[in-house]
N, C-alpha and C positions, 0 to 999 in steps of 0.2 A: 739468433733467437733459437732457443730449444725446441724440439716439437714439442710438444705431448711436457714443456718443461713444468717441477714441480718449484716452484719459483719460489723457495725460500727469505723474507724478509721481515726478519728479527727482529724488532723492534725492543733494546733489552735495557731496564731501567734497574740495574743492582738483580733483578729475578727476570726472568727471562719472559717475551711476551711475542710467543712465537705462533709466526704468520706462516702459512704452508699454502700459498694458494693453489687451486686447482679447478679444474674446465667442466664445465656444461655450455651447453646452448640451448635445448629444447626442455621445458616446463611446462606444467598446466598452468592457462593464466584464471578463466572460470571469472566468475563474480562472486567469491567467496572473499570475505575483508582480509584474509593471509592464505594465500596458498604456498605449499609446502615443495620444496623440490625434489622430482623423484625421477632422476637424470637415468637411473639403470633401465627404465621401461622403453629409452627410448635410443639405446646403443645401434650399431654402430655411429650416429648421426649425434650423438650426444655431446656436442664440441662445440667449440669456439671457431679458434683459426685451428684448434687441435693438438696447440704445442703446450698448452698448460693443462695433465689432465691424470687426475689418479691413478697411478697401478695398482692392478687386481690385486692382490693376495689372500689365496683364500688359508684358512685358519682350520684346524681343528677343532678347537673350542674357544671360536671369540669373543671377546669381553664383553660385556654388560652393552648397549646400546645408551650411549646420554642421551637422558628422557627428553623429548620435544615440549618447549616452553611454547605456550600460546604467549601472543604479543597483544592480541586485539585491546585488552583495556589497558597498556601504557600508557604511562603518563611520564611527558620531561620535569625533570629535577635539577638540571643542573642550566645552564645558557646553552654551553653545545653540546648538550644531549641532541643525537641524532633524531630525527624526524620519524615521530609513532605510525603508529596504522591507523591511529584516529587520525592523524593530521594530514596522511596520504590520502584517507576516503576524501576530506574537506579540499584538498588543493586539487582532487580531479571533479572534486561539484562544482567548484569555484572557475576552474578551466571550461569546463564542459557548456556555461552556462554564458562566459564570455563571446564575446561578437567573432573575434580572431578564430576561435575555434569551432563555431557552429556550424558554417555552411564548408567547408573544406576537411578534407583530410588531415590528419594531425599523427603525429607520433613526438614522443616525451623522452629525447634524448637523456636529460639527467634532471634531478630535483631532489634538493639535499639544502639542509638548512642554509638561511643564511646566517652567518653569525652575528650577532651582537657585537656591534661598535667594541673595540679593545679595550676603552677607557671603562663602561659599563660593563664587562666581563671581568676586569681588573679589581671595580666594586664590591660585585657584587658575593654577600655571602650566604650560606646555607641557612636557609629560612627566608631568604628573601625574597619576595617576588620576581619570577620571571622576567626578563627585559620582555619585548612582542616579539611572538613567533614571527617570523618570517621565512619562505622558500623562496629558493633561486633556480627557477626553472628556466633551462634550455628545450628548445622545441622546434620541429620542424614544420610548417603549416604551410601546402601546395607547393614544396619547391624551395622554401626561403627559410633562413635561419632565423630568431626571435630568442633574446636574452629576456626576462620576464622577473618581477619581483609578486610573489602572491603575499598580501599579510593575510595569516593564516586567523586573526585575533577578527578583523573588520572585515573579511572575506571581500576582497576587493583584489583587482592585479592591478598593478604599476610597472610603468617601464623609465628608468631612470636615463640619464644623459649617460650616463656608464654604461644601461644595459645598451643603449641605441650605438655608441662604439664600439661595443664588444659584436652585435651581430653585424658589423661593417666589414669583419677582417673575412679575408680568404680563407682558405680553407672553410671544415665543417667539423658539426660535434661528435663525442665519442658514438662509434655505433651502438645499435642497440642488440640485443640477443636475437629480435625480430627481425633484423637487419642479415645479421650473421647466417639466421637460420634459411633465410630466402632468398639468399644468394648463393647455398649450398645448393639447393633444390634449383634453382635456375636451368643451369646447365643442360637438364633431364627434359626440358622443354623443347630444345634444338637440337631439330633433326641432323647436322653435321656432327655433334657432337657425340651423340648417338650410332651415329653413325661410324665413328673414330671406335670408340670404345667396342662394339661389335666385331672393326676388324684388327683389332687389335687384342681379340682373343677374350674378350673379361664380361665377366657376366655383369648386370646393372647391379644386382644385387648386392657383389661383393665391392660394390664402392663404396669410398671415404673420401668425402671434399671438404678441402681449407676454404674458407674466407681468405685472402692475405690482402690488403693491406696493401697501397700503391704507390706511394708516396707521390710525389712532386717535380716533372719533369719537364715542364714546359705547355707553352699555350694552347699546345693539343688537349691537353689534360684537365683542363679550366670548364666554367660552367656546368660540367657533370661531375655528379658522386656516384667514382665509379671503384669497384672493386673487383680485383681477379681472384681466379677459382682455379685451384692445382686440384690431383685426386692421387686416391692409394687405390692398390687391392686388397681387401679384408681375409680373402682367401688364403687358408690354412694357422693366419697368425690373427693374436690380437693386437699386435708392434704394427699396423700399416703400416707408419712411417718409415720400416725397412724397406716397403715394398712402392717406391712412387712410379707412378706412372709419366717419365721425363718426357721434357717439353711440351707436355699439353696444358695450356693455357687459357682458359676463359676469359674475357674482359668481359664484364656485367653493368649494367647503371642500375642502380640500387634503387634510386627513386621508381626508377619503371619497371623493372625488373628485365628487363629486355639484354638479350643475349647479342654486344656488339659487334664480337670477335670471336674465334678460334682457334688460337693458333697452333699447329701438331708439326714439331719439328724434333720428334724423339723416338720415330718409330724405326730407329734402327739399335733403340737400346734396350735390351730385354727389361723387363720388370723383376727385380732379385728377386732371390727363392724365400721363400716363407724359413726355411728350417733353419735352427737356431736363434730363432727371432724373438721367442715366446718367452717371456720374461716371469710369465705367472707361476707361480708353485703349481699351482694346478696343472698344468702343462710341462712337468716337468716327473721321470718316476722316482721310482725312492734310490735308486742307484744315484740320481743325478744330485739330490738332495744332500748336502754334507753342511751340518751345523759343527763349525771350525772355531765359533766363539759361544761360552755360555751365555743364558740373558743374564741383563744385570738391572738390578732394579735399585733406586737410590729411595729409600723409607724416609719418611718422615712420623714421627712415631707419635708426635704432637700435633700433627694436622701441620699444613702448611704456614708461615709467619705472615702471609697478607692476604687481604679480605678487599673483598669489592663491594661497595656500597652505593645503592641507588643504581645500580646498575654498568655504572663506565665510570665511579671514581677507586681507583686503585692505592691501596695504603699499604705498604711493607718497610716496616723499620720505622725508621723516620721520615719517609716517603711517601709524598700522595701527588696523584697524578690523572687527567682524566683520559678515558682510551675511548676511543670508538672506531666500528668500521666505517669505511668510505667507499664508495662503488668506483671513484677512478683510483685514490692513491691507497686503496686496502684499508688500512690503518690509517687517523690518526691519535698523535699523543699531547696532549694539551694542558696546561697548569701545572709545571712540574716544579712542584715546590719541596724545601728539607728544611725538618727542625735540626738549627744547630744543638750537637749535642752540649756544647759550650757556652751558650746564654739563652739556650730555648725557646729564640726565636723562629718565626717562619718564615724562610727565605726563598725568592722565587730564581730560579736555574731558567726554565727554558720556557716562554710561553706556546709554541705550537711547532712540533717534529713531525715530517712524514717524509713518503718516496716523493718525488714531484713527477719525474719520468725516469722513464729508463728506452735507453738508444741504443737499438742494435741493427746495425747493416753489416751484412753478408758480403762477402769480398770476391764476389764471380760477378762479371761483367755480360756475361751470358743474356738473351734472352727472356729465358726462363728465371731467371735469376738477382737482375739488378737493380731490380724494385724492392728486395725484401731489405729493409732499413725500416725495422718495426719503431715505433712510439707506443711502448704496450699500455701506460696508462692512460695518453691522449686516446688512442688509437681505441683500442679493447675495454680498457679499465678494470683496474688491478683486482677490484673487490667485485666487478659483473664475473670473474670468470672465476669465481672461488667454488667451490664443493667442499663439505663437512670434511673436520679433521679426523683424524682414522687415530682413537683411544690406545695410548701404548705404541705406535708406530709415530705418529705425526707429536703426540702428547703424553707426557708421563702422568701414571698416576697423581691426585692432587693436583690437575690441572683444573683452572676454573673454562669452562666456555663460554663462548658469548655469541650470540645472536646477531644477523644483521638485516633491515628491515630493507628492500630497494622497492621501487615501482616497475611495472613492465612498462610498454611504448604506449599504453592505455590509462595510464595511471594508478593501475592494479596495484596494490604492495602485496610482495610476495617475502618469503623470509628464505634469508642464506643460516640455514640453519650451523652451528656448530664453526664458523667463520675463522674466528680467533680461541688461542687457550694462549690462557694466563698461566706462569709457571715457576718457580726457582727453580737456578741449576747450578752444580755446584764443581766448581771448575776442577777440585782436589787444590787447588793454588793454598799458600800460608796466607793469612789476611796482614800480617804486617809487615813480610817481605815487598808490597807494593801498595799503593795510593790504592784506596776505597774509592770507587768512580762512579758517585751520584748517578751520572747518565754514563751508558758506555754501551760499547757493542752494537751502534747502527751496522747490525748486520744482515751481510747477504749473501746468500748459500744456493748456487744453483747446479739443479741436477733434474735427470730424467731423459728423452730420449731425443736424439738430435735431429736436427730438418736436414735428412740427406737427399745427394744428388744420383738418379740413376745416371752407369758408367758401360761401355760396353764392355771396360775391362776386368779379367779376373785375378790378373796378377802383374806384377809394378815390372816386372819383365816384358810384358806388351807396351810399356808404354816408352816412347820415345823423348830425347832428353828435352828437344823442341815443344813439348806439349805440357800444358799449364793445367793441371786437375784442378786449380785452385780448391785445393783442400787434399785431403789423405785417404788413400784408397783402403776403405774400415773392411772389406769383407769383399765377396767376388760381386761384382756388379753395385759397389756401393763406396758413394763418397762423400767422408765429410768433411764440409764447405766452411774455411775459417771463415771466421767472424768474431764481431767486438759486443761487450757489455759494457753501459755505461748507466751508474744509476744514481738519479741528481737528486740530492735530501735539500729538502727546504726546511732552515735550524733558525726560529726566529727565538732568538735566545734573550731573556730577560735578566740577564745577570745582578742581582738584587735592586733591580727596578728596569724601564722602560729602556733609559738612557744608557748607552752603551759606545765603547770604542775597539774598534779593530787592529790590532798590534801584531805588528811582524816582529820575532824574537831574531834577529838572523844572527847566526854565530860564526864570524869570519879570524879569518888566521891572521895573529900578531908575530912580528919577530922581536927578539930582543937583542943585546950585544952580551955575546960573551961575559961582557967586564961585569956583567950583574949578574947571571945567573946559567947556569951550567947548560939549562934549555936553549936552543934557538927559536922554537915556537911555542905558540901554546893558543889557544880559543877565547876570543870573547863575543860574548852577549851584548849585539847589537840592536836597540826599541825603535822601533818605527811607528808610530801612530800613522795610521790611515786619515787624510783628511777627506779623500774620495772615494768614489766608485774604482776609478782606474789606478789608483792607491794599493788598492786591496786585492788585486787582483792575481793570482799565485800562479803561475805553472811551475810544479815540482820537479827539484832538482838532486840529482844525491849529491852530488859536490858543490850546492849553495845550500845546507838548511839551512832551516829557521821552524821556529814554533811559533803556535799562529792564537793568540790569544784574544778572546772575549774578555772586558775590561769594565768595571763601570770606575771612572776615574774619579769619579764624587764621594768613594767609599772606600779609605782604608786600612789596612790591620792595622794591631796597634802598633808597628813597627814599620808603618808606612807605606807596605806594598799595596796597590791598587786590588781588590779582590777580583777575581775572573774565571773562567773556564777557557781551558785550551782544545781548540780540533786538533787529535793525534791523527793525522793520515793513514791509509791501508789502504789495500787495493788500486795501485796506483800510476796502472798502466793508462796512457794517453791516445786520443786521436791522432791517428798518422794522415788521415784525409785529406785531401785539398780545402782549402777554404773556401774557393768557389764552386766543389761537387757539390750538386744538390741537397743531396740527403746531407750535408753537412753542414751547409747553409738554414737547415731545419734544424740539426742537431748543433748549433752551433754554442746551447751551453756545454756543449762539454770543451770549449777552446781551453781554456782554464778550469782546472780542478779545485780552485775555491775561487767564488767572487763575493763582494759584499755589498750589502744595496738598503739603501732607508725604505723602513716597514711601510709596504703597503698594500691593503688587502686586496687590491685588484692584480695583486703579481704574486699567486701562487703556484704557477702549472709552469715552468721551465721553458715548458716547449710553445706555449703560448696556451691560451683557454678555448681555440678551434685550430687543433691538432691535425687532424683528418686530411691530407691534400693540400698544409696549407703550407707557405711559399717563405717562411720563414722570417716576417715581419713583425711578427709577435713574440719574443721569445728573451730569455734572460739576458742575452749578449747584445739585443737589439734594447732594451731599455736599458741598460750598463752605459749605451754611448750618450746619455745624458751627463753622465761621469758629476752623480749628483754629492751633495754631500751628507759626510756621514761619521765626523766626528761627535763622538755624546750627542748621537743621534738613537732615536729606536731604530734598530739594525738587523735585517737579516742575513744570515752567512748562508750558504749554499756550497755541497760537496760535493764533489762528484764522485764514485767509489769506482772503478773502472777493470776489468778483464780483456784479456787478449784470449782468445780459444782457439788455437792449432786441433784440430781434436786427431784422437791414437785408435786404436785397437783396443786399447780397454775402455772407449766408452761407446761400444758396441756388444750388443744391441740396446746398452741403456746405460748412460751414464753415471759412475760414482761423482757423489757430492762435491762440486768445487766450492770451496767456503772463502770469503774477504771482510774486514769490518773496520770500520774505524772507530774510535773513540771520543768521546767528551768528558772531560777530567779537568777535576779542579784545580788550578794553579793561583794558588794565595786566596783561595775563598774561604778557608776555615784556620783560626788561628796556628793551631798542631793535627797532629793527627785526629780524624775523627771517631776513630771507634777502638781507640786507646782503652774503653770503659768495656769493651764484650769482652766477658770471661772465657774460656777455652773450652772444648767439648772436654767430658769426660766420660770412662765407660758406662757410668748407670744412666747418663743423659742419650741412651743408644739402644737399643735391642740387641742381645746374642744370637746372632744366627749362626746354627751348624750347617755342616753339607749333610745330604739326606740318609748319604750312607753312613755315618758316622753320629747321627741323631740318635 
């Protein structure tokens, strides 16, 4: 897991629908119907766990500010249109007034629509009446978890047989920002602590403390939500993260706040030097400054080709599709339907895309260290830890922006302003050297600054061959700590209807004889229909492919082929864990990097729907061993997109962008080519631009 990472996830449907998330932790929450986030008032402390979080750069003349939308009279338009500010005030009157919540303490883990039954989302269309609002509130009330359905319409709560199993499992819900925020400040309460930090030279002031995140380690661990607390020193730089203050560890219980542990086994290792750490222009002088590339700006001279309409339905080309933010999985993308340009019809690709998690454990067995195996959407949530995208840096010109509405742990709705931008980008690619890719580019690009380990070495000449740095010595007294990305897409794919089958292409090696033909070998294309779960189940191989095809077998060309979409793999490094390690046991979708499973709406989160500490009972690989069926079934695919990070020397003090993506592309969905019919650019369809000296 990166510190301070800016966690790149792309979202890219033909125009690019790019996700940059990034960190806060402290906001005003007030009793105003929208508060606003204003994360700089309240630096250094302004973080999460701290690993997802804007760098500075300051600007000489920075661009226009994107004007802030008030949200208060929203109104839904579509079925999953995300949940208004009217409907937040109504689900904390609705809460507030309940028996569950009156005499006890409460805090509001998550509440985000619930969707609409898939068959009446399938129905329904523009101009229809709404199916019933409903939210699905998770919540904590004196100690105990509580799954909750509010109808938002009859102002009533209900708790279904689904919510009463879902608050049965182990583990707990995503924290909250309130959560994060008072478990930083813990620490400062206890006097050993204080104590530590005093004699180990560092002013209070110039501290910075992670939440992190504990994972699951045995029956010590049970019955409390608890969370450790690492710290930096803020002194001389704005990079803490260069500067950690090794092995000192807090163990916190969240619910009480109560400081249970301390553990200081690092006070023989300096805290690295601040210098060269500072990543900010502003800290940087004009010697240091050298612009090596001009900017480059891609015009569009017609306004951009797609329009948002009602707020989260996305149309470009032949394309519409509806996007919204989500507070755990960021994004998502929903109804992705294309008019054939061939018989003009409307045909549905994918009904619901997003992250579902992403699993990253650290591969230091240390103390300090062998808990960090993040589940950043269960864990954190992808969209609580966003901050506004930065115009021209995060977003090109002709980007649209979009708003996202959450509650705090009071019910408050507050707005993530500026969240997501909508965008085309344009590869320089020929358009008919390759397939036109309806859906393509579930991508993910991460960068920013690494979670290092203090070392007491300054050079790889002290260290002896016997000794395991588990990771790469970045700088003197600095090291960073391999670890894995794993980021699991939940693709429940509609391929011109509900029904669907999952087909392995595998292409294995024939021989032939001589007497026929001058080849000895040659390749063919072997189909395998999935009739199962355990059917479908891939770990990739480079000396077994195969292509992994979404199918609806009920429909095909006119030449017979079944119409479908194919998953193109990328990023395709695997777990090397043990099966029985804990944290792998939690992370246990990532055993296989595609599996496939019949739709159903209680199996959206990978990692289970109480993440938090929980013991890996709930999760993609554990409902897979039902090994259900799922031929010309409603089907969902799931992906895993995977990184290994050795980190070097040049990703210090901040790392350059590591990028991976996979594909979904049409195979036999559209009779020929689709955009056989776009004419070519030519120069008057363009603006002349001179260079300045030569204007």
């Amino acid at each position: 897991m990166e510190a301070k990472r800016l966690l790149r996830l792309l979202f890219v449907i033909l125009g690019t629908v790019l996700l940059l998330f990034l960190t806060s932790i402290i906001f005003p929450y007030g009793n105003q119907p929208e508060a606003q986030l204003d994360c700089a008032t309240y630096s250094p402390w302004c973080t999460s766990k701290n690993r997802i979080q804007h760098k500075t750069i300051i600007k000489k003349k920075p661009p226009p500010p994107i004007p802030t939308r008030h949200h208060s009279s929203d109104v839904p338009r579509h079925p999953l249109d995300p949940l208004t500010v009217q409907e937040f005030n109504k689900i904390r009157a609705v809460l507030s007034a309940h028996p569950l919540f009156k005499s006890s303490p409460y805090a509001l883990h998550s509440v985000v629509l619930q969707e609409p039954p898939k068959p009446l989302v399938l129905a329904w269309r523009k101009g229809d009446p709404l199916p019933p609002r409903k939210a699905s509130v998770v919540a904590r009330v004196d100690g105990d978890s509580h799954v909750l359905t509010v109808d938002i319409d009859a102002g009533e709560v209900t708790q279904s047989q689904r919510d009463k199993e879902a608050a049965s499992l182990s583990g707990y819900p995503t924290l909250t920002i309130e959560d994060m925020t008072s478990a930083t400040l813990a620490p400062l309460s206890n006097a050993g602590f204080n104590r530590t930090i005093a004699e180990r030279g560092i002013d209070v002031a110039d501290l910075a403390c992670l939440p992190i995140s504990t994972g699951w380690f045995g029956k010590s661990e049970e019955s409390r939500r608890l969370i450790k607390v690492q710290c930096y020193s803020t002194k001389g730089t704005a990079n803490f993260y260069m500067r950690p203050i090794e092995g000192l560890t807090v163990l916190v219980d969240l619910d009480t706040k109560e400081v249970l542990d301390v553990s200081d086994n690092g006070r023989d290792i300096p805290i690295p030097a601040a210098a060269n750490t500072d990543y900010r222009l502003s800290a940087l002088n004009e010697k240091q400054v050298k612009r090596i590339v001009n900017p480059i700006s891609l015009e569009q001279p017609e306004g951009p080709s797609f329009t948002v309409e009602d707020d989260h339905t996305v149309k470009w080309a032949n394309w519409e599709f509806h996007l919204k933010p989500d507070p755990r999985a960021g994004v998502i993308v929903s109804r992705a339907v294309v008019r054939d340009p061939g018989t003009g019809e409307t045909r549905s690709v994918m009904y619901k895309g997003f992250a579902s998690e992403l699993f990253v454990p650290y591969m230091d067995p240390t103390d300090a260290w062998y808990f960090k195996t993040y589940m950043d959407a269960g864990e954190y949530g992808f969209g609580l830890q966003s901050m506004p995208l930065d115009p021209l840096n995060d977003c090109p010109r002709n980007a649209h922006y979009m708003d996202a509405v959450f509650p705090a742990a009071d019910g408050t709705p507050y707005v993530r302003s500026n969240m997501v931008c909508v965008f085309e980008s344009y590869a320089g690619d020929i358009a008919w050297r390759h397939s036109e890719c309806p859906i393509t580019g579930m991508e993910v690009g991460l960068s920013g600054i690494l979670m290092v380990k203090g070392s007491p070495f300054v050079n790889m000449n002290q260290v002896n061959e016997q000794e395991n740095l588990y990771g790469t010595l970045l700088s003197e007294n600095v090291i960073g700590v391999i670890h894995d990305h794993y980021v699991t897409f939940h693709l429940d794919m509609d391929v011109d209807g509900s029904d669907n089958s999952f087909v392995k292409v595998n292409l294995q090696r024939e021989h032939d004889s001589p007497d026929n033909a001058p080849r000895r070998s040659y390749l063919k294309a072997v189909r395998n229909v999935a009739k199962t779960e355990n059917d479908a189940q891939v770990k990739l191989k480079l000396y077994d492919p195969s292509e992994f095809h979404v199918i609806n077998p009920s429909k095909k060309t006119r030449v017979g082929n079944p119409v479908g979409y194919k998953v193109v793999p990328g990023g395709t490094a695997a777990s090397l864990l043990d099966l029985d390690d804990p944290p792998q046991k939690r992370g246990a979708f990532t055993n296989n990097q595609i599996w496939v499973s019949p739709y159903n709406e209680t199996e959206q989160w990978a990692g289970g729907l109480f993440v938090y500490q929980s013991q890996g009972e709930d999760t993609l690989a554990v409902w897979s061993e039902r090994d259900r069926a799922i031929e010309n079934k409603d089907i969902v695919v799931w992906y895993t997109l995977g990184f290994h990070h050795i980190p070097c020397q040049e990703d210090f003090p901040i790392m350059p962008t590591v990028s991976s993506s996979f594909d979904l592309k049409p195979v036999n969905f559209f009779e020929n080519n689709p955009i056989l019919r776009m004419p070519p650019n030519v120069d008057k369809d363009l603006p002349t631009c001179k260079a300045a000296a030569s204007a």
